[in-house]
PASEBA-1860 file (N, C-alpha, C; in nm, 3 decimals):
! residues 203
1> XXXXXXXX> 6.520/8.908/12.085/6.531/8.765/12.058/6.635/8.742/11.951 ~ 6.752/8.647/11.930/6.830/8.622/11.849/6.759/8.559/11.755 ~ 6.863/8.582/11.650/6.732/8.593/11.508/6.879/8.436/11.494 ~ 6.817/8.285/11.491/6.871/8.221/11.393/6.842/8.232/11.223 ~ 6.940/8.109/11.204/6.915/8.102/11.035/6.809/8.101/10.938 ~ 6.731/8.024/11.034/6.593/8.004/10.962/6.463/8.121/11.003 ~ 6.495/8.208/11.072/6.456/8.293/11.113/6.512/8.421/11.000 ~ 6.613/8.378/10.967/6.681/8.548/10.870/6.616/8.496/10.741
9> XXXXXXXX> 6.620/8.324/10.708/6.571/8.305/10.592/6.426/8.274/10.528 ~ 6.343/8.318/10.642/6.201/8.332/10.666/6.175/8.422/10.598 ~ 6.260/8.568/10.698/6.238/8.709/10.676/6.277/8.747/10.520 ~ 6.389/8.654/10.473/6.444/8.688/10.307/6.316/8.680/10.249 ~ 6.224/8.535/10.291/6.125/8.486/10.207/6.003/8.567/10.217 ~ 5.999/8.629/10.322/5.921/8.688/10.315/5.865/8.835/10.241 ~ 6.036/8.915/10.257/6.047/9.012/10.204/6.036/8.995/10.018 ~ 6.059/8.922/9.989/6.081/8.877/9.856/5.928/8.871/9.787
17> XXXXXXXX> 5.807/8.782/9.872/5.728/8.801/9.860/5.603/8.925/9.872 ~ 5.637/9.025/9.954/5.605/9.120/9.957/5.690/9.255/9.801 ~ 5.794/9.194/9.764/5.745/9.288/9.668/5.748/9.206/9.529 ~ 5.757/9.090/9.521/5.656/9.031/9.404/5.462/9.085/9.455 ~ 5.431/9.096/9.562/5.349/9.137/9.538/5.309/9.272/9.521 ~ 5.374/9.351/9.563/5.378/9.505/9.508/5.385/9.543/9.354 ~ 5.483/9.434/9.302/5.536/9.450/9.157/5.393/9.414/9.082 ~ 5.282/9.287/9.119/5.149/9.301/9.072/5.078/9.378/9.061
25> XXXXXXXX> 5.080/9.446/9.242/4.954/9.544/9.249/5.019/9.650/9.111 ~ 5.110/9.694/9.143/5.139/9.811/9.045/5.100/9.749/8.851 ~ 5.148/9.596/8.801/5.071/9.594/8.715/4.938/9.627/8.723 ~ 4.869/9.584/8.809/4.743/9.624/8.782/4.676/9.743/8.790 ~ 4.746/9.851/8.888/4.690/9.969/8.854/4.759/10.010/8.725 ~ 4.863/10.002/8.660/4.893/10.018/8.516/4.747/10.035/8.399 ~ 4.720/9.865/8.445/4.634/9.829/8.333/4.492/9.882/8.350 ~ 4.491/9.933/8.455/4.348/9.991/8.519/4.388/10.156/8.502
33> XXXXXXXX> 4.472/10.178/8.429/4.503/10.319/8.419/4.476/10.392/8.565 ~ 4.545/10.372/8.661/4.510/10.459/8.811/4.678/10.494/8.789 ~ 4.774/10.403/8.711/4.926/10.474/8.752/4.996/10.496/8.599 ~ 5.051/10.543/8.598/5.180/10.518/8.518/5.301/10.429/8.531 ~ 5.296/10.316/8.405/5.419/10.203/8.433/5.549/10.316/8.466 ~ 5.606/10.230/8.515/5.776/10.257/8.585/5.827/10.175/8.616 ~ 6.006/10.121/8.608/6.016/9.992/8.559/6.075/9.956/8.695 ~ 6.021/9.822/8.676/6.012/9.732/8.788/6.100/9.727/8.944
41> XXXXXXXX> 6.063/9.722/9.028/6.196/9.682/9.114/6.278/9.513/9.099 ~ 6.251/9.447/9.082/6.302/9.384/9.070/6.453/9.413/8.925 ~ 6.370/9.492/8.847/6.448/9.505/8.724/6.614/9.634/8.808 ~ 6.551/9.686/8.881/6.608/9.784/8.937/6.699/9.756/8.997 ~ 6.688/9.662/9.125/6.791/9.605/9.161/6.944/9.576/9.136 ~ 6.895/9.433/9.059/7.014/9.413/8.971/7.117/9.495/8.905 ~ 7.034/9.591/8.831/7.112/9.694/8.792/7.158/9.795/8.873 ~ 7.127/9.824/8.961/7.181/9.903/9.079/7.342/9.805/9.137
49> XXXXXXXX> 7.292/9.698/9.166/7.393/9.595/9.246/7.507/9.609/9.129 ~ 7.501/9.635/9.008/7.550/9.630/8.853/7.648/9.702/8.873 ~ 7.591/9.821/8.915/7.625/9.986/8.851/7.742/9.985/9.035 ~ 7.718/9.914/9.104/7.794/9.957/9.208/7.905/9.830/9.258 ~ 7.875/9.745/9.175/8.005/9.655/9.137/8.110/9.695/9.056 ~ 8.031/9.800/8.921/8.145/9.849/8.848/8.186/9.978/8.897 ~ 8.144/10.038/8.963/8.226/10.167/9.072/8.326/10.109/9.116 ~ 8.290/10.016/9.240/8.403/9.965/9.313/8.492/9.922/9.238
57> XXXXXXXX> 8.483/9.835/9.102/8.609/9.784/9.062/8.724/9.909/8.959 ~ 8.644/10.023/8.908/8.665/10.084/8.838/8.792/10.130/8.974 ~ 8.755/10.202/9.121/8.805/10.285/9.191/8.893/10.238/9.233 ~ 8.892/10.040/9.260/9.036/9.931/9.263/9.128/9.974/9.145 ~ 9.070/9.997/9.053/9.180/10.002/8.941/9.275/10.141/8.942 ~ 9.198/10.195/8.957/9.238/10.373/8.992/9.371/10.350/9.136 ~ 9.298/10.302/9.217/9.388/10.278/9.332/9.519/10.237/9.314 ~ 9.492/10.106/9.243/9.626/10.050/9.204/9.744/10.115/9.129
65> XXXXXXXX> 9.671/10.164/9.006/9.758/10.256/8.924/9.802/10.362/8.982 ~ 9.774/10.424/9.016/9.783/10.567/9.142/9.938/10.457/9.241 ~ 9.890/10.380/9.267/10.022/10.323/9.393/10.157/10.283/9.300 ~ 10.117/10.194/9.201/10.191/10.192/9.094/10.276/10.276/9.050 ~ 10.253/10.411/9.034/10.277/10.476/8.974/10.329/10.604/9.087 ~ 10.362/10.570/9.209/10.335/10.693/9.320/10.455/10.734/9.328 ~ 10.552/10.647/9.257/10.720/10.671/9.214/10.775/10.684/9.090 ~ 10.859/10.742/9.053/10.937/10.776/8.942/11.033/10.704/8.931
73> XXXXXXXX> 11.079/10.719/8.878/11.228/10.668/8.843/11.340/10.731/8.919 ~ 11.320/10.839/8.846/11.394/10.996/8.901/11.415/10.981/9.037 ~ 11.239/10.922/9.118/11.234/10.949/9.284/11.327/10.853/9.359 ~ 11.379/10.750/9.283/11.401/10.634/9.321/11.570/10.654/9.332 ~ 11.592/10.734/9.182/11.744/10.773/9.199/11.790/10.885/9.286 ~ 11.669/10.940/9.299/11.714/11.092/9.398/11.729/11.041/9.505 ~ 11.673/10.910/9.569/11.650/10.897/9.713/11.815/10.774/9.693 ~ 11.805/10.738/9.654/11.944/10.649/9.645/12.094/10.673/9.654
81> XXXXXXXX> 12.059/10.811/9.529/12.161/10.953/9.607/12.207/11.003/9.701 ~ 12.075/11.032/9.786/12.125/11.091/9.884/12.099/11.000/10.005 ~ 12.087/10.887/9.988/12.085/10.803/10.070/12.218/10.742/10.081 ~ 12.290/10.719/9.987/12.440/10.647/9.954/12.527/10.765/10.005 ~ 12.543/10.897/9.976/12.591/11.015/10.008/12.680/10.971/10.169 ~ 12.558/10.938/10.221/12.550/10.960/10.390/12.641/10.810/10.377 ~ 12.596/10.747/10.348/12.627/10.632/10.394/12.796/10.603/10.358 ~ 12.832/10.606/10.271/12.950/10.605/10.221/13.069/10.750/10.293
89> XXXXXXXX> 13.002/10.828/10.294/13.129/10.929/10.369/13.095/10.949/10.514 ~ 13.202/10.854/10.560/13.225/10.882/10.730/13.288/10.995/10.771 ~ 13.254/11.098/10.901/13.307/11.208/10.973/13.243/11.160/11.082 ~ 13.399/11.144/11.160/13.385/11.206/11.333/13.363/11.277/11.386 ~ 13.313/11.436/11.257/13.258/11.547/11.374/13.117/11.493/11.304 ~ 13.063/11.433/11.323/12.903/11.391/11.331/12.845/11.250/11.391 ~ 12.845/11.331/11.495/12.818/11.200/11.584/12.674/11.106/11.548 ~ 12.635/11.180/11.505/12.522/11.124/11.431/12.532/11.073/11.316
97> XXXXXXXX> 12.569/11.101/11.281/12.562/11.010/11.128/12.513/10.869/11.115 ~ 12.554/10.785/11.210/12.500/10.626/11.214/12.345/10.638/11.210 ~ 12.346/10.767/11.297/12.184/10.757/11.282/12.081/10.792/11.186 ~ 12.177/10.891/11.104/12.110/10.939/11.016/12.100/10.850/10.880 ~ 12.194/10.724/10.934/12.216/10.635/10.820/12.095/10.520/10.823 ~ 12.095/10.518/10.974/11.958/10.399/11.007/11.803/10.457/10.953 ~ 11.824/10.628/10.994/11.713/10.710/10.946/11.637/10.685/10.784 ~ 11.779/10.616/10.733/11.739/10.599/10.577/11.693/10.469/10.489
105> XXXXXXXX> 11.743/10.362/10.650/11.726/10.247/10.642/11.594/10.183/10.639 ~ 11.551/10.050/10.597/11.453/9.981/10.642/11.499/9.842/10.619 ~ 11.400/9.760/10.659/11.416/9.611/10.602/11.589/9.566/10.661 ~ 11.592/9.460/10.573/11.745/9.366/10.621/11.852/9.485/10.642 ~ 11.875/9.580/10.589/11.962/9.645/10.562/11.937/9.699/10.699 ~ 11.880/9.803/10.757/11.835/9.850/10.852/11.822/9.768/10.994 ~ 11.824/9.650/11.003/11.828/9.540/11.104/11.964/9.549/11.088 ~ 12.074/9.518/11.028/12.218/9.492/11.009/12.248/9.537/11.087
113> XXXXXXXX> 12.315/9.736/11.002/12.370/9.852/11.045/12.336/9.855/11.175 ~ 12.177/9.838/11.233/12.153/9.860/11.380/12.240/9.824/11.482 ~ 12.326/9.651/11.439/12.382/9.582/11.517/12.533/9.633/11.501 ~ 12.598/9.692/11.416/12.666/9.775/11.447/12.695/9.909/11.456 ~ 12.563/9.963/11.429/12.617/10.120/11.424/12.689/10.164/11.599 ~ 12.678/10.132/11.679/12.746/10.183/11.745/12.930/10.141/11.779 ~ 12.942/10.035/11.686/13.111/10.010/11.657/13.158/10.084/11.554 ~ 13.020/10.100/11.456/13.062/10.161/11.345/13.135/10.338/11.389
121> XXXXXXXX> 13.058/10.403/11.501/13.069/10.504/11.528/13.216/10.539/11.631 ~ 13.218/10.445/11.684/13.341/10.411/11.762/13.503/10.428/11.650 ~ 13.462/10.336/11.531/13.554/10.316/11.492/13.583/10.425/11.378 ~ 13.519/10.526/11.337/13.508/10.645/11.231/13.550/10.764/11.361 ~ 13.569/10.788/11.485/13.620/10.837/11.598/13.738/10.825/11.605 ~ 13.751/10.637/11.653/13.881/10.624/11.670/13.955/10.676/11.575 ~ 13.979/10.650/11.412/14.032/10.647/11.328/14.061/10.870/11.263 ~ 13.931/10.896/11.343/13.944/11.021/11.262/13.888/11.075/11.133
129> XXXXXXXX> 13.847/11.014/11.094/13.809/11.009/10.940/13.698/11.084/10.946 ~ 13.770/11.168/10.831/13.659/11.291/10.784/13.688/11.256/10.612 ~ 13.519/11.261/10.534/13.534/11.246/10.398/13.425/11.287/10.354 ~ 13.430/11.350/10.230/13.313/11.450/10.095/13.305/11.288/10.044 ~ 13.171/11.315/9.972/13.145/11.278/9.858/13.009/11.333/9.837 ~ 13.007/11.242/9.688/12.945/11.281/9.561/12.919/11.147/9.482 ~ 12.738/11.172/9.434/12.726/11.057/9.346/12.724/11.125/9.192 ~ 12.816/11.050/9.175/12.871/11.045/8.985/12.750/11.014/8.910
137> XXXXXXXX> 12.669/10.889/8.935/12.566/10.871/8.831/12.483/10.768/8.912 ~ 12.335/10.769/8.882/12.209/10.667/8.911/12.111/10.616/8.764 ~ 12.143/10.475/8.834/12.018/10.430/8.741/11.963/10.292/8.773 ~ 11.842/10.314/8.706/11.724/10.207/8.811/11.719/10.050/8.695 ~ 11.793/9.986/8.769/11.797/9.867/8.658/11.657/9.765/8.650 ~ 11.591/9.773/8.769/11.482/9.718/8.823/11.372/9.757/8.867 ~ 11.222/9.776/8.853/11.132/9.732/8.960/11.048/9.677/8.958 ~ 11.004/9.620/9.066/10.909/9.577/9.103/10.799/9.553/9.228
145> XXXXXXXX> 10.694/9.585/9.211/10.606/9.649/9.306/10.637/9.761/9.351 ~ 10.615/9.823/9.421/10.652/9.948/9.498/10.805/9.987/9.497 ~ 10.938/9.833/9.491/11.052/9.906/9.547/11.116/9.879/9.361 ~ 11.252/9.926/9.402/11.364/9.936/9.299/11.495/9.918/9.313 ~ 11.549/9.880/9.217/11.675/9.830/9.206/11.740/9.921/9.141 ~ 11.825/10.006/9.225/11.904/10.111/9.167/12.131/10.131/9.151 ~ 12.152/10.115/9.073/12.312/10.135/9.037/12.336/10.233/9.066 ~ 12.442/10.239/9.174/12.506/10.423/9.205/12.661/10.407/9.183
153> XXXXXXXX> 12.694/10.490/9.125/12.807/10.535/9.096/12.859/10.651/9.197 ~ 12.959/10.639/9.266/13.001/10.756/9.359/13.137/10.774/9.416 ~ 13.184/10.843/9.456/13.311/10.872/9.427/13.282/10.946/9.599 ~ 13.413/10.901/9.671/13.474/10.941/9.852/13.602/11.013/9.834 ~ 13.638/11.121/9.905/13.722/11.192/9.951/13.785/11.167/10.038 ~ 13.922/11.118/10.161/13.903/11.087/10.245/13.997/11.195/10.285 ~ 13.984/11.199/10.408/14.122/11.326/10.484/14.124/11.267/10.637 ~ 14.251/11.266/10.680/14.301/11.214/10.806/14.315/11.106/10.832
161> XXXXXXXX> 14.403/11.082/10.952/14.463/10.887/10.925/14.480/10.882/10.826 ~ 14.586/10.981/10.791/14.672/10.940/10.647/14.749/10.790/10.594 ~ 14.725/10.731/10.735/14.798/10.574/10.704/14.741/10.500/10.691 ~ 14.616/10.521/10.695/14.502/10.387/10.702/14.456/10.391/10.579 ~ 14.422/10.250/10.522/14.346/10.199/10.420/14.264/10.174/10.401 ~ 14.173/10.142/10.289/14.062/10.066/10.295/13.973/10.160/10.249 ~ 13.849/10.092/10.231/13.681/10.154/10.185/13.629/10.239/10.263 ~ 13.498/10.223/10.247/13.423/10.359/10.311/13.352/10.275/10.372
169> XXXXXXXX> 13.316/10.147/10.385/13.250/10.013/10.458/13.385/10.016/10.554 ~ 13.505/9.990/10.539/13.609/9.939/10.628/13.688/10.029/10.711 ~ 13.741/10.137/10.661/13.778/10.277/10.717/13.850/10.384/10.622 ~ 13.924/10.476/10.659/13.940/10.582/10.573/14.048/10.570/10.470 ~ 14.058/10.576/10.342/14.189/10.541/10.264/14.304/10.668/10.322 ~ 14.438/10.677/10.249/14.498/10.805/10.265/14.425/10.940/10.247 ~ 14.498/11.033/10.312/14.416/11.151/10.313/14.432/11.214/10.180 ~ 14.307/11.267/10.163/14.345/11.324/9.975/14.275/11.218/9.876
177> XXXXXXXX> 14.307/11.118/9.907/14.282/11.009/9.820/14.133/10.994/9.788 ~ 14.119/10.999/9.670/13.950/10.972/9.650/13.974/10.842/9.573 ~ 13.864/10.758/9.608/13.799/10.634/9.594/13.669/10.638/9.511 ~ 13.639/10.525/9.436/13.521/10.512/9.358/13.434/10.379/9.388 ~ 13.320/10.423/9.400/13.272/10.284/9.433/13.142/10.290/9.341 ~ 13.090/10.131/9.330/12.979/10.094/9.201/12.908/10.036/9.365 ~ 12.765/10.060/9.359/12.657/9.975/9.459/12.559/9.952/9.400 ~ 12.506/9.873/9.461/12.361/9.798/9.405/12.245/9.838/9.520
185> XXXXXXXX> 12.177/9.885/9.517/12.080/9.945/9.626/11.941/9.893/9.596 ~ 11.883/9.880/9.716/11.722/9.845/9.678/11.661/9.944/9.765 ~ 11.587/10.002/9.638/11.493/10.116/9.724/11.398/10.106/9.763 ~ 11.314/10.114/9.878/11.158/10.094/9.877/11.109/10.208/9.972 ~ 10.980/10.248/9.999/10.930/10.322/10.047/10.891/10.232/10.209 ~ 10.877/10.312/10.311/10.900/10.275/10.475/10.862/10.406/10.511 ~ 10.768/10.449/10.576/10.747/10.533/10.689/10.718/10.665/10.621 ~ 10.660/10.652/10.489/10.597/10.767/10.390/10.762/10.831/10.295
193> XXXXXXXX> 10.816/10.738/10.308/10.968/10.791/10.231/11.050/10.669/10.156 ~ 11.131/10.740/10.066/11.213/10.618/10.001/11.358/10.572/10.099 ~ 11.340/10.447/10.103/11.455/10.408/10.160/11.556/10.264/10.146 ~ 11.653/10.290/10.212/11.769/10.186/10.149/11.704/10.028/10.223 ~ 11.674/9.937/10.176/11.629/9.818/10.197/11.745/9.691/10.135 ~ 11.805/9.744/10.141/11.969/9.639/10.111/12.056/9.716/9.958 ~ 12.197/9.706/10.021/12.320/9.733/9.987/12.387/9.648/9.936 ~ 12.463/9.658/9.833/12.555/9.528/9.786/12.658/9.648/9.701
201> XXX> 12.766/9.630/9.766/12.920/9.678/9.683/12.956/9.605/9.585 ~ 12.953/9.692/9.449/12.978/9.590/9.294/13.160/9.607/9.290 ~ 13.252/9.481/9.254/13.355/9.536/9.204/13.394/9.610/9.105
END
């Protein structure tokens, strides 16, 4: 039979009354010496409901700090590193690379590149361009919540299509020629890893 409202709040009333009356009988065998006092259920309760309100909130707090805290600084610049690495030095003998660049991606940044990585790959082919780099320096100017705001300093190599100009966003400078670039990166974690969640080239 479906139990309505007044049916669950019968059964509350009822139960309630059954151990106010238990909580008597037991005064009275107290006072009739047949038991030994022991403190109340009703008293019990509460403090139980007490003691397991402050667990749970104690283990929220633990939780939080623990997530808070599930990154470094360090982790934020290491992953920015070698996340910018890839991204900034184009080679045509890696046909992959676009992918390994999306691999690092999430968020706006990662929606972008998607829409061109395959011109992007076309055009680091056409052009030839093979280039080293190296990040010069990281540091985390920002965070908040989980992600970070990290400054990279890094420096491109470029070799081949010695005539072509330009960035490591646009195509390969002269060959030989190393380039320096300042970025603004936002790091956040995606798919149990740190990753690039938007790019901005500083002059």
């Amino acid at each position: 039979m479906a139990r309505t409202p007044s049916t669950i709040a019968a059964a509350r009333a009822a139960r309630h009354e059954l151990t106010e009356a238990l909580d008597d009988l037991h005064d009275l065998e107290v006072e009739a010496g047949l038991r030994r006092p022991v403190p109340r259920r009703r008293v019990l309760l509460p403090i139980a409901a007490a003691a397991v309100a402050l667990l749970l909130a104690v283990v929220a707090v633990v939780a939080w700090v623990q997530a808070r805290d599930a990154y470094t600084d360090a982790d934020y610049e290491r992953a920015a590193a070698e996340r910018v690495s890839v991204l900034i030095a184009p080679d045509h003998r890696d046909p992959r690379r676009a992918q390994k660049i999306l691999a690092g991606a999430t968020g706006a940044f990662h929606d972008e590149f998607a829409q061109s990585a395959d011109a992007y790959t076309a055009f680091v082919k056409d052009k030839g361009a093979v280039s080293r780099s190296w990040v010069d320096g990281t540091g985390v100017s920002a965070r908040k919540g989980d992600a970070a705001t990290v400054l990279v300093a890094a420096t491109v190599v470029f070799a081949g299509d010695a005539g072509s100009e330009g960035t490591a966003a646009e195509g390969p400078a002269a060959e030989g020629e190393a380039r320096r670039f300042r970025l603004r990166v936002l790091v956040e974690p995606a798919g149990g890893a740190l990753k690039l969640g938007a790019v901005q080239y500083l002059p």
